[in-house]
C-alpha positions in Angstrom: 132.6 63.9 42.1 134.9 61.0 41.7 134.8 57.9 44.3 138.1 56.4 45.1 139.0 53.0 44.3 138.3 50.1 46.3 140.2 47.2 46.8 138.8 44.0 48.9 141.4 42.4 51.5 140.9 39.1 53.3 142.8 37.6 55.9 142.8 34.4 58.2 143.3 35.0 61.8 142.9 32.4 64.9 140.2 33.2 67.5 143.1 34.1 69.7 144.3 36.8 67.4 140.9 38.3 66.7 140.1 38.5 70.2 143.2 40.5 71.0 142.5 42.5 68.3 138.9 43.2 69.1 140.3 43.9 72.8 142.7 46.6 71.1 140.7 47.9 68.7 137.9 48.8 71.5 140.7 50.1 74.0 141.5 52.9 70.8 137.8 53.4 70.2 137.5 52.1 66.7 134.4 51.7 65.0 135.6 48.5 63.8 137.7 45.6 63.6 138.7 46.4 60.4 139.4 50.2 60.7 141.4 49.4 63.6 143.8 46.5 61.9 144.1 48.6 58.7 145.1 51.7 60.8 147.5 49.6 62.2 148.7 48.5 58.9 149.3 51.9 57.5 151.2 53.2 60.8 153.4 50.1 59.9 154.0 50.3 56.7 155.0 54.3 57.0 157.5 53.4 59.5 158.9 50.7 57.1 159.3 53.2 54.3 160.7 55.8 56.1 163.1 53.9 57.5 164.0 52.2 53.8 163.6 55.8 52.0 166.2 57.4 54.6 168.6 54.4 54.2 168.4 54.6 50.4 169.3 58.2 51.1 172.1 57.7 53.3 173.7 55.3 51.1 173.3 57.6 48.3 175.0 60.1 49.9 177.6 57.8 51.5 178.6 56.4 48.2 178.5 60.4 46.3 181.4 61.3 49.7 183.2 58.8 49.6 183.4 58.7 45.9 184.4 62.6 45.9 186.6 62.3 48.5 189.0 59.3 46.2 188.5 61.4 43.0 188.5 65.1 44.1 187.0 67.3 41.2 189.4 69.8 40.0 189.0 73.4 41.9 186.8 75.9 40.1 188.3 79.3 38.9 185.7 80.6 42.1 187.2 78.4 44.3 191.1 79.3 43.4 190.0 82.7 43.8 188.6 82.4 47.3 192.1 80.7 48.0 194.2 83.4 46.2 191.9 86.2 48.4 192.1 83.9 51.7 196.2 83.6 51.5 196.5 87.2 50.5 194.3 87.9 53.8 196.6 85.9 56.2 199.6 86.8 54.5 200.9 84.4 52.7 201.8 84.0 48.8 
């Protein structure tokens, strides 16, 4: 069975800070200090991608509209035939 990896993290916090965290973390029932900052962390840093990832997205798809809509591809034999059948069906040649 592998063991993940394990990485060390260290940080400097004033007694005011690591109060208020203690205070939190024992409010949300974590074991520790630690569990509760790095759980904090990761809830953080999801948000922060999500939010990037979906901009990155929207962008994308902003630029691939806007791009289609000032250089329209030329219509596909399927597509003049969906045309052809929909003027037929209204009447008009």
């Amino acid at each position: 069975m592998k063991t993940a990896a394990v990485a060390r993290f260290d940080a400097r916090i004033s007694d005011k800070q690591k109060k208020f965290f203690e205070y939190a973390a024992n409010l949300g029932g974590y074991k520790t200090l630690a569990a509760f900052i790095f759980h904090a962390a990761e809830v953080e840093a999801e948000k922060i991608v999500e939010k990037h990832n979906s901009f990155i997205a929207s962008e994308r798809d902003r630029e691939i509209f806007f791009d289609t809509l000032m250089n329209p591809p030329e219509p596909s034999e399927r597509l003049k035939k969906g045309a052809q059948w929909y003027k037929e069906m209204i009447g008009k040649k």
